[in-house]
DSSP file (Angstrom, degrees, kcal/mol; ACC not computed):
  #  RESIDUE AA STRUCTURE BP1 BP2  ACC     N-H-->O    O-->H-N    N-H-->O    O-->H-N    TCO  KAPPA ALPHA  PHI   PSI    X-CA   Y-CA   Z-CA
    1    1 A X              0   0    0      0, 0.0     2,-0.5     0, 0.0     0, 0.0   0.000 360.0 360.0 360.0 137.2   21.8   42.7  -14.6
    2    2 A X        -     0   0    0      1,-0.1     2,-0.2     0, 0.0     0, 0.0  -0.839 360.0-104.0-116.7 157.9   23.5   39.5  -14.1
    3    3 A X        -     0   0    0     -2,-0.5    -1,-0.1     1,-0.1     0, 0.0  -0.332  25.8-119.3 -54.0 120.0   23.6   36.7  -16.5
    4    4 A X        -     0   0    0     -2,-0.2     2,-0.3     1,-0.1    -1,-0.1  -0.213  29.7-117.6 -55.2 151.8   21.6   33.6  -16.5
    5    5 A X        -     0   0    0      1,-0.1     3,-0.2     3,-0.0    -1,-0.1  -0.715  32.7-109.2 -59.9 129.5   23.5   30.2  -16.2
    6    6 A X        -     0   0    0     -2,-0.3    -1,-0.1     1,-0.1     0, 0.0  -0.298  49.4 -71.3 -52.7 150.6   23.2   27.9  -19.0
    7    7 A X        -     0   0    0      1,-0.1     2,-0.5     4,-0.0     3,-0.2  -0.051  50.7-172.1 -42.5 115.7   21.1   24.6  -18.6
    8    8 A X     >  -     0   0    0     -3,-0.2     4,-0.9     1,-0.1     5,-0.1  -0.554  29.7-168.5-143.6 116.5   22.4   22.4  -16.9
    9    9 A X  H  > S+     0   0    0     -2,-0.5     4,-3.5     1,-0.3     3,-0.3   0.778  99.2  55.1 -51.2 -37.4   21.4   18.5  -16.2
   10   10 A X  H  > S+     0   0    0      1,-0.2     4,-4.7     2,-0.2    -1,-0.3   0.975 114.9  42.4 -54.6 -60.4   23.9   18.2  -13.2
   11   11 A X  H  > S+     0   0    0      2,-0.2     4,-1.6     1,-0.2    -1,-0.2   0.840 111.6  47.3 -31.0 -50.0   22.1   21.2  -11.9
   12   12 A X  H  X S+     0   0    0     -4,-0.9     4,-0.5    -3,-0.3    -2,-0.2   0.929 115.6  52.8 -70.3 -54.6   18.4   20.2  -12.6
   13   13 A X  H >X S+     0   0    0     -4,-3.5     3,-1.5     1,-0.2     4,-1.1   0.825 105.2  54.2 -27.3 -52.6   19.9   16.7  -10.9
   14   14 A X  H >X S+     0   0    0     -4,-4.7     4,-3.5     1,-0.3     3,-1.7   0.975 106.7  53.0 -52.6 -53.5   21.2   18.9   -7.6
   15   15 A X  H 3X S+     0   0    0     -4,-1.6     4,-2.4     1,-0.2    -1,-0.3   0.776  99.1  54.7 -51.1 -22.6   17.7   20.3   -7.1
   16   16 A X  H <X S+     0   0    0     -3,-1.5     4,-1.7    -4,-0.5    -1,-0.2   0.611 113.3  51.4-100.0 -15.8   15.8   16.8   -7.0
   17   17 A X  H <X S+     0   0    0     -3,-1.7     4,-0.7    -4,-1.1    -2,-0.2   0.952 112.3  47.3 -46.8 -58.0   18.9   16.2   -3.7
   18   18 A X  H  X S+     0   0    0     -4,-3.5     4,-4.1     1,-0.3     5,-0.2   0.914 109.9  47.8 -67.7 -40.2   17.7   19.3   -2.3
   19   19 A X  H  X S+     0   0    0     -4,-2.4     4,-0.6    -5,-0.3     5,-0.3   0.980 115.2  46.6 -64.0 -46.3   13.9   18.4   -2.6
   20   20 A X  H  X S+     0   0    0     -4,-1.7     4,-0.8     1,-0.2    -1,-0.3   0.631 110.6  55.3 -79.2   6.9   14.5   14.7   -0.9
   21   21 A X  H  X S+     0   0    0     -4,-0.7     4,-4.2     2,-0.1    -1,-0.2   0.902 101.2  50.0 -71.5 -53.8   16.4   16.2    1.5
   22   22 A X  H  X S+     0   0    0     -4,-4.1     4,-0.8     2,-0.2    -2,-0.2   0.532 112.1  53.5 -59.4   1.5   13.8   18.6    2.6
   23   23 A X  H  X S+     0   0    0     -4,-0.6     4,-2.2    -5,-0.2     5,-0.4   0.683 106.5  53.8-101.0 -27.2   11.5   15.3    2.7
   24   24 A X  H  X S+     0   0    0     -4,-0.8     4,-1.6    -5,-0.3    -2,-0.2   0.946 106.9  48.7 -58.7 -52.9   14.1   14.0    4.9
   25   25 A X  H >X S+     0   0    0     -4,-4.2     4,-0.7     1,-0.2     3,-0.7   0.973 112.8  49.6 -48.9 -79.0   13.9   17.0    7.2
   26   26 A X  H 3X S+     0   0    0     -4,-0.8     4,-1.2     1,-0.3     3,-0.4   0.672 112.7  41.7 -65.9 -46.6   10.1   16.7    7.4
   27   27 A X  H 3< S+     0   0    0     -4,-2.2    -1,-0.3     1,-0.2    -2,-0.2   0.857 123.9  38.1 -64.9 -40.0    9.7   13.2    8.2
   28   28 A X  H << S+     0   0    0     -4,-1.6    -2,-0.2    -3,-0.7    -1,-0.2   0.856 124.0  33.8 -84.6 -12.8   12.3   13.1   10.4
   29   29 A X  H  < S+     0   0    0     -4,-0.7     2,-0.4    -3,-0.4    -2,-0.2   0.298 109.8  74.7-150.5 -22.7   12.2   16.3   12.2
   30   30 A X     <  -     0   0    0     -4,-1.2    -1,-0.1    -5,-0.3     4,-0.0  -0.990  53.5-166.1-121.3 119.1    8.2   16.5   12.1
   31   31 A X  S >> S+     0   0    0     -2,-0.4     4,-0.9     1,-0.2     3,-0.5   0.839  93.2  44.7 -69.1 -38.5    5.6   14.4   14.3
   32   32 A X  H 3> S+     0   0    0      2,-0.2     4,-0.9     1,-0.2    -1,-0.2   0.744 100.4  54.9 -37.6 -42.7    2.9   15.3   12.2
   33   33 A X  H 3> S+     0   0    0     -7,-0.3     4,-1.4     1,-0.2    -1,-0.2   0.750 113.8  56.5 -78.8  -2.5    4.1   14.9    8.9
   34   34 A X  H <> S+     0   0    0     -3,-0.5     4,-1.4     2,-0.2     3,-0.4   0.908 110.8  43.4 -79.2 -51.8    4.8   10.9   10.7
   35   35 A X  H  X S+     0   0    0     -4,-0.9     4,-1.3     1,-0.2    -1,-0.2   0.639 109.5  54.0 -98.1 -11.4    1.6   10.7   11.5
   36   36 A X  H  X S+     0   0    0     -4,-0.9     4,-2.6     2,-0.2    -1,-0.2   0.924 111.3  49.3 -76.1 -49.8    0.4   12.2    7.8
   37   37 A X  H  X S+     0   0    0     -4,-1.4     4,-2.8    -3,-0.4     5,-0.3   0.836 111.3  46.9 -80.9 -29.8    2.6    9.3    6.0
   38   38 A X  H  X S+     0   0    0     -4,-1.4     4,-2.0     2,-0.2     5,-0.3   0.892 112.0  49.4 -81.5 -35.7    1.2    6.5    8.1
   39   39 A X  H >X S+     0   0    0     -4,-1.3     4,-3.5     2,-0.2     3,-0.9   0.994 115.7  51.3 -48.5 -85.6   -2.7    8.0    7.5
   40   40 A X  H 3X S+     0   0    0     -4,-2.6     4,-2.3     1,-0.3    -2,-0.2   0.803 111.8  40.7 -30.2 -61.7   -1.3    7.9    3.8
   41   41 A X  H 3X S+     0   0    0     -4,-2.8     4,-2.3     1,-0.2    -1,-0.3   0.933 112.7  52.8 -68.4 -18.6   -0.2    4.3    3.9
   42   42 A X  H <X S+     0   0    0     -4,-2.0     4,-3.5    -3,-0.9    -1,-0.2   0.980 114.9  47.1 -57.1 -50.3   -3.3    3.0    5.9
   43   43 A X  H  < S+     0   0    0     -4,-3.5    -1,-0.2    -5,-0.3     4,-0.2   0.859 108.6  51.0 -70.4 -22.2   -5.3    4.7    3.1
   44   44 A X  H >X S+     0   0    0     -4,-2.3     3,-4.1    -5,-0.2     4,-0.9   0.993 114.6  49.4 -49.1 -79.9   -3.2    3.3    0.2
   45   45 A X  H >X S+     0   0    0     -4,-2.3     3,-4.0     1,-0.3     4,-2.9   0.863 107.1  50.4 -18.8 -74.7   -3.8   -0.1    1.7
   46   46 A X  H 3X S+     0   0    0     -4,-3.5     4,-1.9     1,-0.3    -1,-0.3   0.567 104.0  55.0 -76.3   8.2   -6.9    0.3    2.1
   47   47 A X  H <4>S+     0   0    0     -3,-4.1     5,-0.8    -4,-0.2    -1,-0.3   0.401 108.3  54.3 -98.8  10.8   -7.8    1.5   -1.8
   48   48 A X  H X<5S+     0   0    0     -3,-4.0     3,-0.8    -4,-0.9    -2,-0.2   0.753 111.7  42.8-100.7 -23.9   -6.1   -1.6   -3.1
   49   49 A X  H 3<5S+     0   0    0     -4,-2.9    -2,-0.2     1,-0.2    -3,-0.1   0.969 119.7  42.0 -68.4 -68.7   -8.5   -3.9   -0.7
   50   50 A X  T 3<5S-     0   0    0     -4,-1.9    -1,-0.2    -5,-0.0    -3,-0.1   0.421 108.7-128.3 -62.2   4.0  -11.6   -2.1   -1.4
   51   51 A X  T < 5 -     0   0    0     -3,-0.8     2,-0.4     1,-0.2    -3,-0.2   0.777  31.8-156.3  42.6  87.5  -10.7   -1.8   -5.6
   52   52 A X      < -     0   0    0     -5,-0.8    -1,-0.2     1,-0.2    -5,-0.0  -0.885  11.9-117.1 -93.1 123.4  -11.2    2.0   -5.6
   53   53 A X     >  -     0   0    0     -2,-0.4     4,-1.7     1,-0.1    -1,-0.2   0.079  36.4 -98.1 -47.0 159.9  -12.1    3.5   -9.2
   54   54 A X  H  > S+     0   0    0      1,-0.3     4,-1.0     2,-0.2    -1,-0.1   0.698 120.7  56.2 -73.1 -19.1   -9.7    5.9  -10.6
   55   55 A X  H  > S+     0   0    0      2,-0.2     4,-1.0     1,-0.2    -1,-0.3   0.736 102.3  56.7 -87.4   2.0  -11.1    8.8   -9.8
   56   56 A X  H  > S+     0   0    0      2,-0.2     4,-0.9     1,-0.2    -2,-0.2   0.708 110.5  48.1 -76.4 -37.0  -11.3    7.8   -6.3
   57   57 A X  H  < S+     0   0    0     -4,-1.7     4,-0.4     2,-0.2    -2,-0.2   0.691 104.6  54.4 -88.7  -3.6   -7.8    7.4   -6.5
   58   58 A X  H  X S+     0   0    0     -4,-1.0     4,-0.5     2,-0.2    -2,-0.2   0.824 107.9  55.2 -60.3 -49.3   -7.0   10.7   -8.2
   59   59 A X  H  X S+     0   0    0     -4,-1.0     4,-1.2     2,-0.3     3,-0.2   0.654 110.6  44.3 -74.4 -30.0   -8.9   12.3   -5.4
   60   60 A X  H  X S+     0   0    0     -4,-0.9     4,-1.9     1,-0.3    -1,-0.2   0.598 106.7  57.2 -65.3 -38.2   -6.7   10.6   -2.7
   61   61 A X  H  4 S+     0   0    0     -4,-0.4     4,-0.3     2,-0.1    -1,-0.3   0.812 111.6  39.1 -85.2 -12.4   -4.0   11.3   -4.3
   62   62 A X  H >X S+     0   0    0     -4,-0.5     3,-3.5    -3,-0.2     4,-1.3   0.929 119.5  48.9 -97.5 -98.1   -4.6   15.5   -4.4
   63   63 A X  H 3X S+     0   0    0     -4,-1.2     4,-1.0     1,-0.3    47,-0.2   0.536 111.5  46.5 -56.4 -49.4   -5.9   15.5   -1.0
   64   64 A X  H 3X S+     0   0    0     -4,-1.9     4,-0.8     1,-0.2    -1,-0.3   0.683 118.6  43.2 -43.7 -24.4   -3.0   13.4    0.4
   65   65 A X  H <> S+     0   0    0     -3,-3.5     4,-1.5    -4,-0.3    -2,-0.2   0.662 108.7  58.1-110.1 -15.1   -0.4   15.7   -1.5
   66   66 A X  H  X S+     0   0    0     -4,-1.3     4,-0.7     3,-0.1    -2,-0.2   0.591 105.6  47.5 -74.3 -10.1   -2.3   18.8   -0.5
   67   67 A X  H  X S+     0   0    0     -4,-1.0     4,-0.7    -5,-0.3    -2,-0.2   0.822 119.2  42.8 -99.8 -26.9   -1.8   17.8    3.6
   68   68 A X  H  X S+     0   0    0     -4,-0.8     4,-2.8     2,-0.1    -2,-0.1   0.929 114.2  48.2 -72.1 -33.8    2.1   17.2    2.9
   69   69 A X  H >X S+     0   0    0     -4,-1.5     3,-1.1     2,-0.2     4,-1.0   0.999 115.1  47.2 -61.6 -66.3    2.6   20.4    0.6
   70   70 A X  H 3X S+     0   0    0     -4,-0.7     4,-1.4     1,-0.2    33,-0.4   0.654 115.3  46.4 -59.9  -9.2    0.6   22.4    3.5
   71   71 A X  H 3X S+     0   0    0     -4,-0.7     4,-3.0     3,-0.2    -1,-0.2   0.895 110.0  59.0 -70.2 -54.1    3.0   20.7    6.1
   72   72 A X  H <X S+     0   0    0     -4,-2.8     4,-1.7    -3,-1.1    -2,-0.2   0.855 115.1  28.2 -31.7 -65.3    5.7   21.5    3.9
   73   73 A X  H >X S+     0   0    0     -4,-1.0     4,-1.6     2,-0.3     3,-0.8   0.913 109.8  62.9 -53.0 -76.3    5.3   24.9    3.9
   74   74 A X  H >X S+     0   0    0     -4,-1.4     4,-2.2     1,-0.3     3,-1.1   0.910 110.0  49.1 -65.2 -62.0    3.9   25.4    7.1
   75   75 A X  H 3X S+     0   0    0     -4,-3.0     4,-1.4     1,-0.3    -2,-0.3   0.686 105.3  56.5   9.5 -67.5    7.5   23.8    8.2
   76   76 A X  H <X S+     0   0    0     -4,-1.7     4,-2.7    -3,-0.8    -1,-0.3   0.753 108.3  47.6 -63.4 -42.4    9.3   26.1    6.1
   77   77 A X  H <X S+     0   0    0     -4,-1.6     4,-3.2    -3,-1.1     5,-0.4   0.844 109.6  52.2 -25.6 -63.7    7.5   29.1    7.9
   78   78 A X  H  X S+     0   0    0     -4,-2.2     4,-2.5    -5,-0.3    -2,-0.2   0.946 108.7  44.8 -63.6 -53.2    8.1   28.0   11.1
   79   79 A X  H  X>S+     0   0    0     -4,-1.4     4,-3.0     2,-0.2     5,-0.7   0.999 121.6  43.4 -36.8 -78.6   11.8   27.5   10.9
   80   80 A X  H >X5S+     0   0    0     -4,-2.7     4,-2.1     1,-0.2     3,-1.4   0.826 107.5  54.9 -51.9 -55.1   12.1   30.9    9.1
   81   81 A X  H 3X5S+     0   0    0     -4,-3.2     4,-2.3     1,-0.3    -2,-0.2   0.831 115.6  44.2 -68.1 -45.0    9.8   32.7   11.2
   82   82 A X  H 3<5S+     0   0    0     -4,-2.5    -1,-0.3    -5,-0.4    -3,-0.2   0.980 110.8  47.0 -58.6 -51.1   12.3   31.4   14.2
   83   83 A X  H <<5S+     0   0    0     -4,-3.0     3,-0.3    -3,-1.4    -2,-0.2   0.741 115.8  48.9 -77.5 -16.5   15.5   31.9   13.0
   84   84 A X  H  <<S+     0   0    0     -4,-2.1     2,-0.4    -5,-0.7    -1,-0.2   0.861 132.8  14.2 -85.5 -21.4   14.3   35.4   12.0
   85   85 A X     <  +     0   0    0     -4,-2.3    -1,-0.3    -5,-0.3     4,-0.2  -0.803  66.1 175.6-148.8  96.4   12.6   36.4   15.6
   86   86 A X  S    S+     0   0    0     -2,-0.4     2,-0.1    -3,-0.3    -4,-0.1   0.522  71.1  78.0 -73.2   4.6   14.1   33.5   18.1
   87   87 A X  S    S-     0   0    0     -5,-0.1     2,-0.4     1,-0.1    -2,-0.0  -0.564 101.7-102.5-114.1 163.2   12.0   35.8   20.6
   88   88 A X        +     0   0    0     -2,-0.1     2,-0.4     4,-0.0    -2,-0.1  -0.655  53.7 158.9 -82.0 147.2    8.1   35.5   20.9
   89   89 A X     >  -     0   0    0     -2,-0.4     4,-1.1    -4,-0.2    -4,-0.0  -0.920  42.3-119.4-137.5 173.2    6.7   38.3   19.1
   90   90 A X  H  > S+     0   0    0     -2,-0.4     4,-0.9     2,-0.2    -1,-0.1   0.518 105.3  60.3 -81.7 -12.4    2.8   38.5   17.5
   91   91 A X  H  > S+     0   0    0      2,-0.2     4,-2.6     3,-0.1     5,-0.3   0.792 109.1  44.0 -94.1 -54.7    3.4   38.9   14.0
   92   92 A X  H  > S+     0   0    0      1,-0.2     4,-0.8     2,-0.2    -2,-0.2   0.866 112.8  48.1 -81.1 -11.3    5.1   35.7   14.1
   93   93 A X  H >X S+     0   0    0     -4,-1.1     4,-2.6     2,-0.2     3,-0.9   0.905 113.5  53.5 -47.6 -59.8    2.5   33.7   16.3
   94   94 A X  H 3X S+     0   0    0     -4,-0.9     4,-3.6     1,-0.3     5,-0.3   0.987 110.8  42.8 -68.1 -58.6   -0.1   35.3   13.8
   95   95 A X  H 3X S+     0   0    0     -4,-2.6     4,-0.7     2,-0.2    -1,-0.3   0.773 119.0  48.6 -54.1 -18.5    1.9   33.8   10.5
   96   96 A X  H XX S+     0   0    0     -3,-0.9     4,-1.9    -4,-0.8     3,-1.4   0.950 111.4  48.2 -80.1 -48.7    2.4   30.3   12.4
   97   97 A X  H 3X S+     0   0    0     -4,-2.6     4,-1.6     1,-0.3    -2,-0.2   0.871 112.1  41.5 -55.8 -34.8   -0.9   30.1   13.4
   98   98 A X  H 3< S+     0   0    0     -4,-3.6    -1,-0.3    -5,-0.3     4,-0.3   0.679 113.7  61.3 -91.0   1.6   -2.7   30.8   10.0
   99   99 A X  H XX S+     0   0    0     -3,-1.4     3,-4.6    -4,-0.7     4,-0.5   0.986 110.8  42.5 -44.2 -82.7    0.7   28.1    8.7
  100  100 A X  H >X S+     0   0    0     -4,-1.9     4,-2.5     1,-0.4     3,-1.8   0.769 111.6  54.0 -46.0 -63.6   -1.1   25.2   11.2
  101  101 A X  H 3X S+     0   0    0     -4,-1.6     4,-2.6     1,-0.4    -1,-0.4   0.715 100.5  54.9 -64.0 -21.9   -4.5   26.1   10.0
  102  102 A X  H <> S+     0   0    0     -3,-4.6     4,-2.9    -4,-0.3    -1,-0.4   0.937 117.5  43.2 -80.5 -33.1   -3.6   25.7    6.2
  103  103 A X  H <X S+     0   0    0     -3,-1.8     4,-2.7    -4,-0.5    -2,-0.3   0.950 109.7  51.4 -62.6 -52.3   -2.5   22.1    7.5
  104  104 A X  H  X S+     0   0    0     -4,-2.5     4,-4.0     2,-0.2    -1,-0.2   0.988 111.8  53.3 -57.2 -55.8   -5.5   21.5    9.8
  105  105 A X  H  X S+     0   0    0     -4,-2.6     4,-2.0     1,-0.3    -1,-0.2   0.887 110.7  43.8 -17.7 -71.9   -7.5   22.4    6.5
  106  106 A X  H  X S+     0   0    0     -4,-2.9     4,-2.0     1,-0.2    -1,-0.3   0.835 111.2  51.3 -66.7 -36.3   -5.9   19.9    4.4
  107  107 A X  H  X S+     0   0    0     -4,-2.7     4,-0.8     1,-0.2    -1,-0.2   0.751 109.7  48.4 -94.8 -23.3   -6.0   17.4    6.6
  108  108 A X  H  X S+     0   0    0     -4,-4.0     4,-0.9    -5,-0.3    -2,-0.2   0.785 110.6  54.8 -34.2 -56.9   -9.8   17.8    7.4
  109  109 A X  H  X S+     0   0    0     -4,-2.0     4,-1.3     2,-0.2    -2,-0.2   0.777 111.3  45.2 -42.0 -56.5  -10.4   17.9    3.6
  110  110 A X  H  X S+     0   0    0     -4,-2.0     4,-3.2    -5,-0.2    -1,-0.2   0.935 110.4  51.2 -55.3 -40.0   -8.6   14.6    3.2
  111  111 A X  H  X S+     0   0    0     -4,-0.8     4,-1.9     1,-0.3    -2,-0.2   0.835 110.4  47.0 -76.3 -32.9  -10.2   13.0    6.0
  112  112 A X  H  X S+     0   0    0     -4,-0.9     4,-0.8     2,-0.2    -1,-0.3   0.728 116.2  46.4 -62.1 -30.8  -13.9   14.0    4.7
  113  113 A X  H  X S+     0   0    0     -4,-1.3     4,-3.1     2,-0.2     3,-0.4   0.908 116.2  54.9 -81.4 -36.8  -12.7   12.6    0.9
  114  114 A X  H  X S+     0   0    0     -4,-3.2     4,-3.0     1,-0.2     5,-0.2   0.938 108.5  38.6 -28.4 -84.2  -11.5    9.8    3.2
  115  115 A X  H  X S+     0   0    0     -4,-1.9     4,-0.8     1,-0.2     5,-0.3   0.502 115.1  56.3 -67.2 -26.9  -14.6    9.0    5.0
  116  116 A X  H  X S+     0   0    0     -4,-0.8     4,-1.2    -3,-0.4    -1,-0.2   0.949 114.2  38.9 -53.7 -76.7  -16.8    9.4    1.6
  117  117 A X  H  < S+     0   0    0     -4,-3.1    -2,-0.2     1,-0.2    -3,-0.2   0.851 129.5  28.5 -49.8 -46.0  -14.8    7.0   -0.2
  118  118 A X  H >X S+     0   0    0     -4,-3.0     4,-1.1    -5,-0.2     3,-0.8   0.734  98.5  77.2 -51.9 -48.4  -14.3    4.6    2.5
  119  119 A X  H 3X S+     0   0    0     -4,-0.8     4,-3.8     1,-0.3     5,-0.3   0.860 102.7  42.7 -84.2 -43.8  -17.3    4.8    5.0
  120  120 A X  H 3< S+     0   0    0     -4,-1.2     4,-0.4    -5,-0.3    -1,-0.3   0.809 108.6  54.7 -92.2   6.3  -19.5    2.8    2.6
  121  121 A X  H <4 S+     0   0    0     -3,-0.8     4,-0.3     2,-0.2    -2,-0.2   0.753 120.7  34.9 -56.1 -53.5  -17.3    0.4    1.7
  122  122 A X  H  X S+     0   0    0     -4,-1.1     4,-5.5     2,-0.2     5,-0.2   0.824 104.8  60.8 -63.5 -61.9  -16.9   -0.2    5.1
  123  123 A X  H  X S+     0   0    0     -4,-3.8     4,-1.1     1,-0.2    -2,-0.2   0.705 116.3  41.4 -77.0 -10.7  -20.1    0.3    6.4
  124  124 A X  H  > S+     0   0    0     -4,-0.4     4,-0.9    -5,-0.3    -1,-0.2   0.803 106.1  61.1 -54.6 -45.3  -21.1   -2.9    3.8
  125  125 A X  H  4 S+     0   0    0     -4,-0.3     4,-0.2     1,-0.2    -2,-0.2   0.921 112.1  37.2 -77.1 -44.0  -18.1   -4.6    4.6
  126  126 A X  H >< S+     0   0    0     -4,-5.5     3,-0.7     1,-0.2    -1,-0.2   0.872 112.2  58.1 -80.4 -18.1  -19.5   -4.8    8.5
  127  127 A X  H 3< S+     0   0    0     -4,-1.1    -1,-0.2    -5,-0.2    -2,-0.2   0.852  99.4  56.7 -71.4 -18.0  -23.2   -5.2    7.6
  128  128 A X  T 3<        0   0    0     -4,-0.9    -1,-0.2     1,-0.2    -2,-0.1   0.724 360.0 360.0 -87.5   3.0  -22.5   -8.3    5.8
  129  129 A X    <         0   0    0     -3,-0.7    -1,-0.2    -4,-0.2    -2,-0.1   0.625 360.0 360.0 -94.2 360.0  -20.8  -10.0    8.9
């Protein structure tokens, strides 16, 4: 059995590197997750014009950090799933595809909390012109 390491802050520090690195990888290295942070800022934007309640922004914020986690992830799959079978094989087509889908998911989910919050906001904001 091998021995834990003691705590250590330098350590704790290293990991919070590792994580914005892997955010570096995703943005840069992923057209989706680009197209995920610009969705995000449009929608930021637009809950400070329309003065969206807090729980409207609570909900925005969990649906927006569920379509980056399932990117995340689904990222992290793909990458292993390559370097472990560079060849095509079906098992790993089946794990990429149900990856994509947890993304498609999330980003559907957002877009409905989206369109809820927004769409009468909106559809006010053009009847009154």
């Amino acid at each position: 059995m091998s021995k834990q390491k003691p705590f250590s802050i330098s350590d704790r520090l290293k990991s919070f590197k590792y994580a914005f690195a892997g955010l570096k990888t995703l943005f840069v290295e992923e057209h989706n997750a680009r197209i995920h942070l610009l969705a995000a800022v449009i929608v930021i934007v637009l809950g400070f014009v329309f003065k969206i309640t807090l729980n409207e922004w609570i909900s925005l914020i969990v649906v927006m950090a569920l379509v980056f986690i399932c990117e995340l992830i689904n990222t992290s799959l793909e990458a292993m799933a390559d370097y472990a079978s560079p060849e095509k094989h079906p098992q790993i087509k089946k794990v990429k595809d149900l990856a994509a889908a947890s993304v498609l998911i999330s980003a559907v989910s957002a877009l409905l909390v989206g369109i809820i919050i927004f769409g009468p906001r909106i559809i006010a904001l053009c009847s009154n012109n």
